[in-house]
N, C-alpha and C positions, 0 to 999 in steps of 0.2 A: 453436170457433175459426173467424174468418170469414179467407176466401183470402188468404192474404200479400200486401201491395201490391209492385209492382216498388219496391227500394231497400231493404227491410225486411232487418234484420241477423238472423244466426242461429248458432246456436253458441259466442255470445260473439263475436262480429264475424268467424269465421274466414271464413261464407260471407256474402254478398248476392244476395239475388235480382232477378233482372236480367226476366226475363216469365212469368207462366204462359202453360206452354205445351199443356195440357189436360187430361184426364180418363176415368176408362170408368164402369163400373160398381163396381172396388174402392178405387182411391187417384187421386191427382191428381198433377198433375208439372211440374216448374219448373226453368227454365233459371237458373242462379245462377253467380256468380265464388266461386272459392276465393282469399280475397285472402290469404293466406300464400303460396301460390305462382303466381299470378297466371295459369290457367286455367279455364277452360269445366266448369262441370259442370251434372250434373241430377238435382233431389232430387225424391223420389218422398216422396207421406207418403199417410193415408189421407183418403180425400174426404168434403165436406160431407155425403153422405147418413149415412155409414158411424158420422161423427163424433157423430151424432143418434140411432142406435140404444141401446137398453138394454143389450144385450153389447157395448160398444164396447171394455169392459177386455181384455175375453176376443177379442176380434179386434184389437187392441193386440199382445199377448203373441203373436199367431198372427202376423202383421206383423213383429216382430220377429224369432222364430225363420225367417220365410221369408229377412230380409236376410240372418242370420246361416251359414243355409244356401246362401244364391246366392251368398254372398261367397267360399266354397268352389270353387265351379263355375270355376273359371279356364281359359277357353281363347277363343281369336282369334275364335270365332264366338258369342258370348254376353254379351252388355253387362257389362263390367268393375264389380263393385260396388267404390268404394275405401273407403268411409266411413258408421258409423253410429250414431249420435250423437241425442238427447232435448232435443228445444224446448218447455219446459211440459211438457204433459201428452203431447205427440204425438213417435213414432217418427217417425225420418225416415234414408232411404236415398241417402247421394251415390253416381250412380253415371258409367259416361261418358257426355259427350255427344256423340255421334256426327254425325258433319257428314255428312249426305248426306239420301238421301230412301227413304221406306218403296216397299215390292215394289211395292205395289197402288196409289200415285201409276205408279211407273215402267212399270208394266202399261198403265194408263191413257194416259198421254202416248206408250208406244213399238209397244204391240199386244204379243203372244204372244213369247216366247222360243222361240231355237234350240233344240233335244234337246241339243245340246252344252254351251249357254249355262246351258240350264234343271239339266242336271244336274251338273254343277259346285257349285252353287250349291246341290242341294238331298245333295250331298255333306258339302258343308261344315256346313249345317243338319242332318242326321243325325248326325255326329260332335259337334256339340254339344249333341243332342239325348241320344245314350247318354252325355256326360258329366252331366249334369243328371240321367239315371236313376240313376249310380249315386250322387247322394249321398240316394236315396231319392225325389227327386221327382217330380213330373211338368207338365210348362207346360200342357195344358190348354188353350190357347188359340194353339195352332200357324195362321197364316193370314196372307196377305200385308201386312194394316196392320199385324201384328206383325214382322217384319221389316225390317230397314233396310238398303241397301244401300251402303256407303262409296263416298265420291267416288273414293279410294285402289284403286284397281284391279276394284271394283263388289263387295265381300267382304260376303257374306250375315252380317248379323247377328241375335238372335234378342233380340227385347225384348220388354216389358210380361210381367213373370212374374204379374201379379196373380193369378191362377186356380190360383196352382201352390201346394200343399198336403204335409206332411211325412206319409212314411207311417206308418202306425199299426196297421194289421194283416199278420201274416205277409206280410210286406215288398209287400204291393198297398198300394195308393194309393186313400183315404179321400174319396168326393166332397161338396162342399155345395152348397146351391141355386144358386149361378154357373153360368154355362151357355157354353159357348165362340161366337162366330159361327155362324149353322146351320148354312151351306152346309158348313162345315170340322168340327162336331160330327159326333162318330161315335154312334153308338144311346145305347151306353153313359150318355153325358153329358147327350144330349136327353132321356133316359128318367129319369135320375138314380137310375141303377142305384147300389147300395152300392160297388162296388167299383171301380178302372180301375188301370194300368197302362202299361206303354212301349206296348203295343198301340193304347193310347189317342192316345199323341202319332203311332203307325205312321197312323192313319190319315187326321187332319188332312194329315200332311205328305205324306203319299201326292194327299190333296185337295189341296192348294197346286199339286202338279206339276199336277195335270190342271187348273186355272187357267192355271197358268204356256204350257201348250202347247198350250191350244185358246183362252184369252182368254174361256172361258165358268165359271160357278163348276157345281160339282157341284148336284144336285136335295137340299134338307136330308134328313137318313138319316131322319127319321120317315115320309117321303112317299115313302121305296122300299119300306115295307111296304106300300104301295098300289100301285106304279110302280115295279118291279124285272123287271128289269136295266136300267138305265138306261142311257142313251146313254154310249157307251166312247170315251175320247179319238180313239180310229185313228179314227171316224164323221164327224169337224167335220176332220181332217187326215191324210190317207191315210200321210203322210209320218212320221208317228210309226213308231220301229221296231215290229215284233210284242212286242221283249222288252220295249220300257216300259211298250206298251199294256198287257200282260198284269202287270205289277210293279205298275201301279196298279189295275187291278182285283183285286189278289190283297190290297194294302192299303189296300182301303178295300170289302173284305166286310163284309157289316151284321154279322153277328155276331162279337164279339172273338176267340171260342175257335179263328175262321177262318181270323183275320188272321195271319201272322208274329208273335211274340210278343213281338220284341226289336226295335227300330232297326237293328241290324246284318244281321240274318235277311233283313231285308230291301232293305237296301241289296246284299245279296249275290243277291237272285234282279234288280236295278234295274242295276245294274253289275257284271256277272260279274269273276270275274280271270281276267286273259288265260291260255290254254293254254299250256304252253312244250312243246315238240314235242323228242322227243329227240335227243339227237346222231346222226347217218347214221353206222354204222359203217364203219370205215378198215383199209381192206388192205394189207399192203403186199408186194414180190415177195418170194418165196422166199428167194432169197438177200440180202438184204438183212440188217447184221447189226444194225446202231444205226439208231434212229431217233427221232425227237423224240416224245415222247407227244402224242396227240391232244389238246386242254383238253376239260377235264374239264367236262360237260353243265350249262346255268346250271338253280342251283336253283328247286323252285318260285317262283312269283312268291307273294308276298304283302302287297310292299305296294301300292297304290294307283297306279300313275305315273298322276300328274293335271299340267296345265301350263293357267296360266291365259292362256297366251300362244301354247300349240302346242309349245311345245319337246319334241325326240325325247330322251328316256333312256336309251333301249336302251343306248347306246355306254359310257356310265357305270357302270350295272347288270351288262352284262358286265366290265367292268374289277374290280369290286369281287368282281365272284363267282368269277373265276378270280384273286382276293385279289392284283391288279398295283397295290398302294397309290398308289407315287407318280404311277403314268399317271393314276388315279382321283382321285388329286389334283389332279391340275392339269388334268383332264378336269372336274371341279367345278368350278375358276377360269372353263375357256373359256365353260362354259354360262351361271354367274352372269353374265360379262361381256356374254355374248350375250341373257340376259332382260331386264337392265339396261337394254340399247344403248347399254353403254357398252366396246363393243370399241376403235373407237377410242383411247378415254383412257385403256386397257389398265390398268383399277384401278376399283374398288366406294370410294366416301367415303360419309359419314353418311347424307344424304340420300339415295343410291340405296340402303344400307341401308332407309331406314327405308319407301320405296317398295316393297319387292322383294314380287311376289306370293307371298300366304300358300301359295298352294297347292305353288306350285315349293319354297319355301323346304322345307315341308314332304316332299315328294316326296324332296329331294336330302338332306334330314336320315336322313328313313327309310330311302333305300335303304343309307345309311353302317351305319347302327345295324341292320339286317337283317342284311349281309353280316358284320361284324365282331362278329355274334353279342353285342351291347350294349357292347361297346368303344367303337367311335370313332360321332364324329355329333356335331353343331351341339347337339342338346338335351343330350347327356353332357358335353357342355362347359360347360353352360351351368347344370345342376345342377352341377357342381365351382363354378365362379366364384361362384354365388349362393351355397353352404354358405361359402365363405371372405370372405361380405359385399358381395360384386361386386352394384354396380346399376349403372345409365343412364349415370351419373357415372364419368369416368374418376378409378381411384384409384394410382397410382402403387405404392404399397407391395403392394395387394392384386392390379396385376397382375405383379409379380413371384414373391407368392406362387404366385396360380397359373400362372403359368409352372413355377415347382418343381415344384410338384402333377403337372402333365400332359408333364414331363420336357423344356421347352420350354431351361430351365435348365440347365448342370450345371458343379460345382465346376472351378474353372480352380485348377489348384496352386500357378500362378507366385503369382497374387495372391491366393491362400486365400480365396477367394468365390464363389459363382456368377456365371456368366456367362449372356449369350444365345447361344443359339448360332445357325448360318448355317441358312437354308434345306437345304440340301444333305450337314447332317448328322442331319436328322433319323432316325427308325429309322422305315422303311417295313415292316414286317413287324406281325403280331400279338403279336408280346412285346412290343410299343412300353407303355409306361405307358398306363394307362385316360384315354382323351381327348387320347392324343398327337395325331389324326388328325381333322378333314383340315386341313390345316396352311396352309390358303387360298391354296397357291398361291406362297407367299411375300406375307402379309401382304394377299391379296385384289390380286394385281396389280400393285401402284405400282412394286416394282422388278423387277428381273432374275430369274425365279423362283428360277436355281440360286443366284443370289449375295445374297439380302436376310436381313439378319440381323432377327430374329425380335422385336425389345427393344421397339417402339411397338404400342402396344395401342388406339390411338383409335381406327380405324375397325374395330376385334375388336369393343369393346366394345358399340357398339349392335344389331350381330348378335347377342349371348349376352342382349342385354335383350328381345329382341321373344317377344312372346307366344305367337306361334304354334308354339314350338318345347316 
């Protein structure tokens, strides 16, 4: 097959491609219209060299099983596969196309990233990186032209899976002659040892960071067995903390069995969880005979408070954990309003929706779903809504369903029906039905919090569709 021309139909005219947009060493990629729903996509298929080999069947079938696998991998930090589909003879992968520009352009054109900036960012790429482990895989080729950075608030994305391979031995990950970038290859791959692993991706990504914070790439791992220990990020920037200097030299040791073993292992020695320091105990006089109990000490921390804008959590976190529902409710309203910038217009619509950073979003889901022990939270709402059919699209019948579902609802007598009910009767406590909570405030703002009754669901609905939840 020679390169599709721009304009060339495919799939029975669903798609056209509109430019090739380039190439590596395993497949090639092309910016196309989805003319049934009239958006931007980009189909990956495999490239001229690959298409001229003698196993081309047999790396065909591998092609396949890889879309079929990454179509799996759903999350906000990982290029969205939506579609995969057979032109002729050749597999082909629609996936998103992402409007923005890759790490190692934005490196280039801005110099080095802040330690705050850099790790945010290599947060969000570690949590997509152990969802891609656990469906067996491994990307193999973690480095900043594989990364893209969304114009949408600068949200790390993790593209070109070509390298990534389905395990096949007691759950290690099987390598072939593909080689990642050198400076970001860890021994393992430049040596093409038989075997790799998440340790594998621990240590490219560990190399990104120390790109990312000195603007220099790492010496390739074959040439530290000549020239080891190599220059350590703190050397080119004293300003690097001690604890990241040492989290990437600890992920990116030559030998695997060195390294952290998991993504997470390691993100845990890169961003510790904060301390929570116990409650100071409280005296009171002798003869005193009542008195209010102290609250009761906030639980360990475990989720992440991350804020891609600075915003403090604390105030929320403790509301939730000494379980004061509706304060944490509408403690969730002021912050969204406040990420937004949209205090003044005292109310979240579509668009600020669909703006709102993944990472806050995330932050403010999880501390709901931590506190409420898997009860309430943006994501447990958002799994109810999708099991009862709920997409993008507002459906009228389906959000009244769930309103049933999440007790939003409840039978009025006079007229033997459901009804909506007001803000102000909801059930703030844990018996609340599963996904009663957080109850946005009254609808994310627009009215009176204690007086809006609950009935409109358009600006719910692209909250419970966004991906990062």
């Amino acid at each position: 097959m020679k390169r599709w021309p721009d304009g060339q139909q495919l799939d029975d005219g669903k798609y056209m491609i509109e430019e090739y947009l380039g190439g590596g060493g395993f497949g090639e990629t092309y910016r196309a219209q989805n003319r049934h729903e009239g958006k931007l996509v980009a189909i990956k298929t495999l490239n001229l060299f690959q298409q001229f080999q003698p196993d081309f069947a047999k790396t065909q079938n591998k092609f396949l099983k890889e879309a079929m696998s990454l179509a799996k991998c759903r999350h906000p930090h990982i290029v969205e596969v939506y579609d995969i589909f057979r032109e002729g003879d050749f597999n082909c992968m629609v996936m998103e196309l992402i409007d923005g520009i890759d790490l190692a352009t934005h490196l280039k054109e801005n110099g080095r990233l802040s330690e705050q900036k850099a790790l945010s960012m290599i947060q969000q790429l570690g949590d997509a990186l152990t969802c891609v482990h656990k469906q067996n895989l491994t990307h193999r080729d973690v480095k900043p032209e594989n990364i893209m950075l969304r114009k949408r608030g600068m949200e790390a994305v993790l593209i070109d899976f070509g390298l990534a391979r389905q395990a096949t031995l007691s759950g290690k990950l099987m390598t072939n002659s593909s080689r990642g970038t050198e400076h970001y290859a860890p021994i393992e791959l430049a040596e093409q040892r038989s075997q790799l692993g998440p340790y594998t991706d621990v240590y490219s990504l560990a190399a990104t960071l120390y790109n990312m914070l000195t603007d220099n790439k790492p010496i390739p791992s074959p040439g530290r067995k000549i020239i080891d220990p190599f220059i350590q990020p703190k050397q080119y920037d004293n300003k690097i903390s001690d604890r990241v200097n040492a989290a990437i030299m600890k992920g990116m040791e030559l030998e695997p069995q060195n390294r952290p073993q998991s993504v997470q292992e390691w993100l845990d020695l890169l961003i510790p969880k904060p301390v929570v320091l116990p409650s100071p105990k409280v005296s009171y006089p002798p003869a005193q005979k009542s008195f209010e109990m102290p609250p009761k000490p906030v639980a360990a921390e475990t989720t992440r408070v991350i804020s891609a804008v600075g915003m403090d959590y604390i105030n929320l976190r403790n509301l939730l954990a000494a379980k004061k529902w509706q304060e944490a409710d509408e403690e969730t309203l002021r912050v969204m309003l406040k990420v937004a910038g949209r205090e003044e217009k005292k109310g979240l619509n579509k668009e600020s929706i669909d703006k709102f950073p993944c990472e806050d979003l995330r932050t403010i889901d999880q501390l709901w779903v931590q506190y409420s022990n898997g009860r309430f939270g943006f994501s447990v709402q958002k799994r109810i809504y999708q099991s009862l059919g709920g997409t993008r699209e507002y459906d009228n019948e389906v959000w009244k369903a769930f309103g049933d579902k999440v007790g939003w609802r409840k039978k009025n007598e006079w007229l033997k029906k459901n009804e909506w009910l007001y803000y102000n009767d909801l059930t703030f406590s844990e018996k609340a039905p599963e996904a009663h909570l957080p109850g946005g405030g009254g609808w994310l703002g627009w009215l009176q919090v204690r007086g809006c009754c609950l009935s409109g669901g358009h600006n719910w609905v692209p909250l419970l569709s966004r991906r990062d939840l």
